[in-house]
N, C-alpha and C positions, 0 to 999 in steps of 0.2 A: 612149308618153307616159302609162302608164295609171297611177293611184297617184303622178304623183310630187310635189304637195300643194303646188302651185304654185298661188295663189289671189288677188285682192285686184285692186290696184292692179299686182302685177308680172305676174298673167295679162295683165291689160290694155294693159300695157306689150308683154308679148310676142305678144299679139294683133295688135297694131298694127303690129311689126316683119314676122309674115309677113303681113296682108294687104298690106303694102308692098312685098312680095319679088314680083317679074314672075317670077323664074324658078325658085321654090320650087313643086314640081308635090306635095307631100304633106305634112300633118303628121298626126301618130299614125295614126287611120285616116282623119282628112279630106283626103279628093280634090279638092286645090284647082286642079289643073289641067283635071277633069271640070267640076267646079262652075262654073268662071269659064267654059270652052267652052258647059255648057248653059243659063246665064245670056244668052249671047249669041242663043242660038237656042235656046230651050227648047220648040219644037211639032217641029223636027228629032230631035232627041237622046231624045226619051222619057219611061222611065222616071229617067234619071239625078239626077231630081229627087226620086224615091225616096230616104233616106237613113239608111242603118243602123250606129250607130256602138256598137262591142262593148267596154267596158270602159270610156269613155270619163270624163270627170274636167271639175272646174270649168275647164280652160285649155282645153278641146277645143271645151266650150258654150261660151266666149268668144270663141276666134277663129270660132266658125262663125257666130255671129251678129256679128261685126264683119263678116262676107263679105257676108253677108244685108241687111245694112245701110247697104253701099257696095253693093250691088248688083253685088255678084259671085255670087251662091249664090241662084236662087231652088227653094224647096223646094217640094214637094205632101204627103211625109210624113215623118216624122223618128221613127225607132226608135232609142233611147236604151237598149242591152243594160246594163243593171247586173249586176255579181255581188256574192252574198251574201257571198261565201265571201275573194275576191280583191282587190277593188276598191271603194272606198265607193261607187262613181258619179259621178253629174252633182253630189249635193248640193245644200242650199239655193242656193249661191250659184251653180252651174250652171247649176238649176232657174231662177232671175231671167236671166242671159241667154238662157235657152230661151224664157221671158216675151217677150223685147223681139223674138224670133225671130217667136213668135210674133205680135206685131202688126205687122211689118216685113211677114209673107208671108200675105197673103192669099190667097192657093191655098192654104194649105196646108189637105187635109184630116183629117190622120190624123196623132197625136203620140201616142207610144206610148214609157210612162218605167217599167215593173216594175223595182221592186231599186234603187232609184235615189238610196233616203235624200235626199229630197229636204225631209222635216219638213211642220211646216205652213209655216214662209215661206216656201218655196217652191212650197206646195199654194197659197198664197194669192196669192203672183204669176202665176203662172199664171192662176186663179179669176180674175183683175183683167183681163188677157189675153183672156179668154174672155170676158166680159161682150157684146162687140159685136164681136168676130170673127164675120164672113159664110161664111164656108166650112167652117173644121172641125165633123166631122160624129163624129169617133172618137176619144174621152179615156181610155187607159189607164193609171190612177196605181196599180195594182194590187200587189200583195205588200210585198216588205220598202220600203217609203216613209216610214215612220214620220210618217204623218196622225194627228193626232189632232181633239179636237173643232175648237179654231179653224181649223186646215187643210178640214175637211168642213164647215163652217159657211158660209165661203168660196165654196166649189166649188159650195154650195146657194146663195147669192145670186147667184152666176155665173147658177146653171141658172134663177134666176126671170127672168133679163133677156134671156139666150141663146138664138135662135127658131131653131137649125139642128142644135144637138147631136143624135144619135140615139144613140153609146153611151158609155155611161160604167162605168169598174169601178175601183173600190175597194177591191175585196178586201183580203182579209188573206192572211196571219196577222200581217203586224205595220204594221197600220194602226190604231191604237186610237183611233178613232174616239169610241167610248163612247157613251151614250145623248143626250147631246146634240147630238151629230154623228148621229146614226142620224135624231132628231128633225127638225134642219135640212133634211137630202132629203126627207125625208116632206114637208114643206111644202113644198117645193119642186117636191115631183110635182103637190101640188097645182093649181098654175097653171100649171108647163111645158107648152108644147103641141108639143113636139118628140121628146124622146128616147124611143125606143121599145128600148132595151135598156139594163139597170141590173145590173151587178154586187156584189154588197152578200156575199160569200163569206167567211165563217172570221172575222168578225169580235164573235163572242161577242154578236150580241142576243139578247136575251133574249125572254121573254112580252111583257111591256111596248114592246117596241121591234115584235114583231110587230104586236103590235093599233095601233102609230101606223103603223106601214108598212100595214096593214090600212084604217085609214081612209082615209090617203093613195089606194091603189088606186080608193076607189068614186068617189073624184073626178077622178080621173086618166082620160083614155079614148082615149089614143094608148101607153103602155106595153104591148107586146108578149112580153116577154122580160126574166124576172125570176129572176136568181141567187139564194136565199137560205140554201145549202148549208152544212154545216159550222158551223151555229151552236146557240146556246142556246134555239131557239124556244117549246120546252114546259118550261123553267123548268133545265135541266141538261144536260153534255155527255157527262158521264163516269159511269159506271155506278153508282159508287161513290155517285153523286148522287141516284140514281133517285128516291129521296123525296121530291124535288122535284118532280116531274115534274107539269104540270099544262097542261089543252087550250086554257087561254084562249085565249092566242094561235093558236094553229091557227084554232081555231075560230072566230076574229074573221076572219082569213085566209080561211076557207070563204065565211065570211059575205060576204065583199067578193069574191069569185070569180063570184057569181051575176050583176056587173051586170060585171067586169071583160072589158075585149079580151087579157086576155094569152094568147097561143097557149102556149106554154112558162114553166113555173115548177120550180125543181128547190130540194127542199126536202129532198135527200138529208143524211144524217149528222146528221138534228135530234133523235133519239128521239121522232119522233110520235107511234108508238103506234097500235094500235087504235082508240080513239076516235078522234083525230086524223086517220087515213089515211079511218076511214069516212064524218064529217064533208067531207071534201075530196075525196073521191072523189061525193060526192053533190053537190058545189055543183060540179065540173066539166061544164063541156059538152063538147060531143063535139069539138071546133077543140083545146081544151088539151091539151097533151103534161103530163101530169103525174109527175116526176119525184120519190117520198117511199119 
């Protein structure tokens, strides 16, 4: 079923058609004959409430969350495989029945969407989703999503209200996020008192985006584990740039390292520099795994 651009009101339609079918045991890759069995007994059967769907498309996240909703399908995690290359994904409008999924199934802990072009409307139904969901603990919107600020803006209001999330990743490379999206999680670390792992990877901050994530940290005192690999931190990425190159941000980053909990910070591919590595190597305590 993967790509074939089947969306709107006619997924809905066809939605409706298999969760109606008694004797339809599959579509695309959803196991509706597993689903409906582990709905009936779901402390029997397992894992089957694991769920990994490869290539999947807006009619796939339709009828799975019409299952989930009649209470045929209950889920614990749901991996949404996108390809860059082959497949657009779930998409905005996937992404919104993955929303409704998600407040149908409170077990679920772990939804996990890379590659999934899902936009900000669909970063932001979800983000709405998330607000006062009790269980999930594991949010990955990472790589080709195309977030930008109002999608991470979202996702940061989520995380002021949200008391259980522990990880979330963002990453890039094409999440463009941008400095107001970088800004909205910063505050948002501010008063979270739950997530203890943040992936913020390839997504071009810059100096200025380190020293708000820098103040963020000295207020923050449950983050453990901080992605901030592949980006612009010391003012350029590419060598060609070098001239740019300046310790603010790092060094704002040291700065906030001396009162911070984080065990693990990987701040690989930033051009730190000398100054910058000596700085961070001196505000590290001996618990940090310091990755520059």
């Amino acid at each position: 079923m993967e790509g074939n651009g089947i969306a709107g009101g006619a997924a809905r339609q066809l939605a409706a058609v298999v969760v109606n079918s008694s004797s339809l045991e599959e579509f695309g890759d959803v196991q509706l004959k597993e689903l409906r069995a582990h709905a009936q007994a779901p402390m029997e059967l397992g894992s089957i409430g694991a769920v990994t769907l490869e290539g999947a498309g807006p009619t796939e996240c339709t009828v799975l969350a019409e299952l989930v909703k009649a209470g045929d399908a209950v889920l614990t995690t749901l991996h949404i495989e996108g390809d860059s290359d082959f497949y657009p994904g779930a998409g905005p409008e996937g992404a919104e029945s993955l929303a409704e999924i998600l407040r149908a199934s409170p077990l679920m802990t772990e939804l996990t969407l890379d590659d999934n072009r899902i936009l900000d409307t669909g970063a932001s139904a979800i983000a709405e989703a998330l607000k006062d969901h009790a269980g999930l603990t594991k949010l990955d919107l990472a790589q080709l999503n195309g977030i930008g600020p109002s999608g991470a803006t979202a996702v940061a209001e989520a995380l002021k209200a949200n008391t259980v999330l522990r990880y979330l990743d963002l990453s890039g490379p094409y999440n463009p996020i941008g400095p107001s999206g970088v800004s909205a999680i910063a505050e948002a670390l501010k008063v979270n008192a739950s997530l203890t792992t943040l992936g913020l990877a390839n997504l071009d901050i810059d100096s200025s985006g380190a020293t708000v994530i820098a103040e963020a940290l000295k207020a923050n005192d449950v983050l453990t584990t901080l992605n901030l690999s592949s980006n612009a931190l010391c003012g350029y990425r590419y060598e060609a740039d070098r001239s740019s190159y300046t310790a603010v941000g790092i060094n704002a980053i040291a700065e906030a390292l001396k009162g911070s909990r984080l065990t693990e910070l990987d701040l690989r591919s930033n051009n730190v520099g000398q100054e910058g590595r000596s700085a961070l190597r001196a505000a590290a305590g001996p618990s940090l795994q310091l990755l520059c």
